[in-house]
Backbone as numpy.savetxt, mean C-alpha at the origin, in Angstrom:
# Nx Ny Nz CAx CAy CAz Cx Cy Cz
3.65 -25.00 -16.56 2.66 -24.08 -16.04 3.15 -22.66 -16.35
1.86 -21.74 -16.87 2.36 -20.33 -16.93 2.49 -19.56 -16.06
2.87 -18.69 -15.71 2.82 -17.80 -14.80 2.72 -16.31 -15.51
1.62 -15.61 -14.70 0.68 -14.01 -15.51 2.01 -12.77 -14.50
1.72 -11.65 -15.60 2.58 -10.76 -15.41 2.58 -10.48 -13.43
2.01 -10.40 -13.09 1.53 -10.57 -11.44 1.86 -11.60 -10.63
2.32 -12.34 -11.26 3.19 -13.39 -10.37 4.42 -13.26 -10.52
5.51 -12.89 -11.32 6.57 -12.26 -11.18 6.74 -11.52 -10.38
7.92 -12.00 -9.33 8.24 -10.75 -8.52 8.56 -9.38 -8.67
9.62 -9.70 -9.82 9.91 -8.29 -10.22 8.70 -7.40 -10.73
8.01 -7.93 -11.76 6.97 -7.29 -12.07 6.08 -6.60 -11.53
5.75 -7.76 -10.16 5.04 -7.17 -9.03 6.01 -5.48 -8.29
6.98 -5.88 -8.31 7.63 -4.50 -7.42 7.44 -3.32 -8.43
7.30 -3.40 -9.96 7.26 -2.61 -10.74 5.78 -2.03 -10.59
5.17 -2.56 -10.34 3.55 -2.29 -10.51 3.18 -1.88 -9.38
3.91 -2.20 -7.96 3.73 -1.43 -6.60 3.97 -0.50 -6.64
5.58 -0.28 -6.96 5.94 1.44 -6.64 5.49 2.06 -7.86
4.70 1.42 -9.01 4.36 3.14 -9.93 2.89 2.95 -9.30
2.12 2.61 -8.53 0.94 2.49 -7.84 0.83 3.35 -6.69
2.25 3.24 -6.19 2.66 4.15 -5.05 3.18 5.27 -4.99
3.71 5.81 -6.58 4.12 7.01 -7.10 2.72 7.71 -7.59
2.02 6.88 -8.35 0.33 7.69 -8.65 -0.37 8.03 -7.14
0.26 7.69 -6.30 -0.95 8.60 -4.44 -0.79 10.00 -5.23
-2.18 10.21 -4.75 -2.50 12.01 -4.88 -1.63 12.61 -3.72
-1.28 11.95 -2.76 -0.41 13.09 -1.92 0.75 11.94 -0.78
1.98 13.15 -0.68 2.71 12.70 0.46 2.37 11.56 1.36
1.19 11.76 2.00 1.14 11.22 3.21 0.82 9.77 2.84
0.16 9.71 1.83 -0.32 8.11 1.55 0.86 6.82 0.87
1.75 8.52 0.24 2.96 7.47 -0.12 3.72 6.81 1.20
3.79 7.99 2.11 4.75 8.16 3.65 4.12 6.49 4.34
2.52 6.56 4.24 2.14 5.35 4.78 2.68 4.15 4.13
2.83 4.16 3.14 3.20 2.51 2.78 5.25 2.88 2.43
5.64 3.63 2.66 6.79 3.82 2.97 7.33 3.11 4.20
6.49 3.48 5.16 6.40 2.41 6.55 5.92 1.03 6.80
5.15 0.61 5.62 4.27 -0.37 5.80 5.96 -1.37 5.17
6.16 -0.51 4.34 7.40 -1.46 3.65 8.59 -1.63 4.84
8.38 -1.02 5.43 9.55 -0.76 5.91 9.58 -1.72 7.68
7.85 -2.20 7.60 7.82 -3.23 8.51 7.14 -2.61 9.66
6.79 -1.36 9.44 5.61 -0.93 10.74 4.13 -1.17 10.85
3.44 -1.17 11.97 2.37 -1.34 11.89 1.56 -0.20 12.07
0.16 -0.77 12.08 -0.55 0.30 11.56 -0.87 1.61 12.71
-0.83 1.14 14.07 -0.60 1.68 15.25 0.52 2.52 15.21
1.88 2.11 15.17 3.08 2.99 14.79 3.11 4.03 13.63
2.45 3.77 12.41 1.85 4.55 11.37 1.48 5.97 11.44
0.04 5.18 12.51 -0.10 6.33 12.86 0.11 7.59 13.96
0.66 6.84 15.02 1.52 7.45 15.85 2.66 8.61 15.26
3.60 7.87 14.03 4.25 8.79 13.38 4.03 9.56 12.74
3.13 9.80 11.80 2.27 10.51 10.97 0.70 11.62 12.20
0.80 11.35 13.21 -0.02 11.49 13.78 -1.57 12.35 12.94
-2.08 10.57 12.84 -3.43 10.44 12.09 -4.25 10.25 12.94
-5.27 10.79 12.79 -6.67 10.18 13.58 -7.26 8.83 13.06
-7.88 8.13 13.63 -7.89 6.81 13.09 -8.58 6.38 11.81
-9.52 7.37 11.77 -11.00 7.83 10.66 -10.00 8.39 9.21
-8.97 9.34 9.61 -7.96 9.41 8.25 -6.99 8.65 8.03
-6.33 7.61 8.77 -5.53 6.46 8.72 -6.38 5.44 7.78
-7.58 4.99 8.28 -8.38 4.11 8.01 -8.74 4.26 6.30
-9.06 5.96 6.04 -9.65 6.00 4.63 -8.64 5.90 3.51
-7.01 6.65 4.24 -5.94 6.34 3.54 -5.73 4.93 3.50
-5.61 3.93 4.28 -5.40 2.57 3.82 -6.15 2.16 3.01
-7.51 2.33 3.32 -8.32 1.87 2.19 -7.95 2.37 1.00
-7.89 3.40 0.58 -7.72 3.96 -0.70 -6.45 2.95 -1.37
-5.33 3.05 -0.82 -3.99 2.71 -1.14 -4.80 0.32 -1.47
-5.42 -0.09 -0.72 -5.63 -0.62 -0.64 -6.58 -1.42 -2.04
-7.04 -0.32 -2.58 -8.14 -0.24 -3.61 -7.58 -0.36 -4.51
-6.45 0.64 -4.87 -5.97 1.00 -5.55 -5.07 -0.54 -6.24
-4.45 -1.05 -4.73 -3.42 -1.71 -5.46 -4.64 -3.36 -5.87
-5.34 -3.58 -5.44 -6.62 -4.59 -5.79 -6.80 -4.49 -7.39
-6.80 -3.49 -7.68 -7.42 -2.62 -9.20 -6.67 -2.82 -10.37
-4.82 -2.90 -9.28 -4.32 -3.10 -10.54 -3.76 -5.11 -10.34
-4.28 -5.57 -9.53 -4.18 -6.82 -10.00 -3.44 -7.33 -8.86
-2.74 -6.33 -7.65 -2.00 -7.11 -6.36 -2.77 -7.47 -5.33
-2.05 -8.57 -5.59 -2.98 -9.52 -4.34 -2.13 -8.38 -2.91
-3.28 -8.18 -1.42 -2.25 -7.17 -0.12 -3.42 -8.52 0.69
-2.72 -8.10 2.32 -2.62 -8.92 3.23 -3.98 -8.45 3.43
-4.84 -9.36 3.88 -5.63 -9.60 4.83 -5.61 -8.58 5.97
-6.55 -8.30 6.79 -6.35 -7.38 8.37 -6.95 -8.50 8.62
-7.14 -9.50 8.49 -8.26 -10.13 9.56 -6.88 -11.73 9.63
């Protein structure tokens, strides 16, 4: 069986962090800085102190983004 550039782990970490180096700004990198780092999205934004409406559009974005280039991300539901 084959396995596509996206199923490699390594590959995958290569394709996260230059996904996560292209954020237009600080804060969206800062969010999945934490996300890696095992916080949730409540603590997120507590630290960053986001309103929930700019938490929400930053995940999405970051979220889009990494869909686009082929990573499978977790579920919220």
């Amino acid at each position: 069986m084959s396995t596509t550039k996206y199923q490699d782990p390594g590959e995958r970490r290569r394709i996260v962090r230059r996904v996560i180096s292209e954020l237009p700004d600080r804060i969206s990198r800062k969010i999945c800085s934490l996300y890696m780092d095992g916080y949730s999205d409540a603590e997120i934004r507590q630290r960053l102190a986001l309103s929930g409406a700019e938490f929400d559009g930053r995940k999405k974005e970051i979220r889009q983004r990494m869909l686009d280039t082929g990573i499978k991300v977790r579920s919220d539901e």
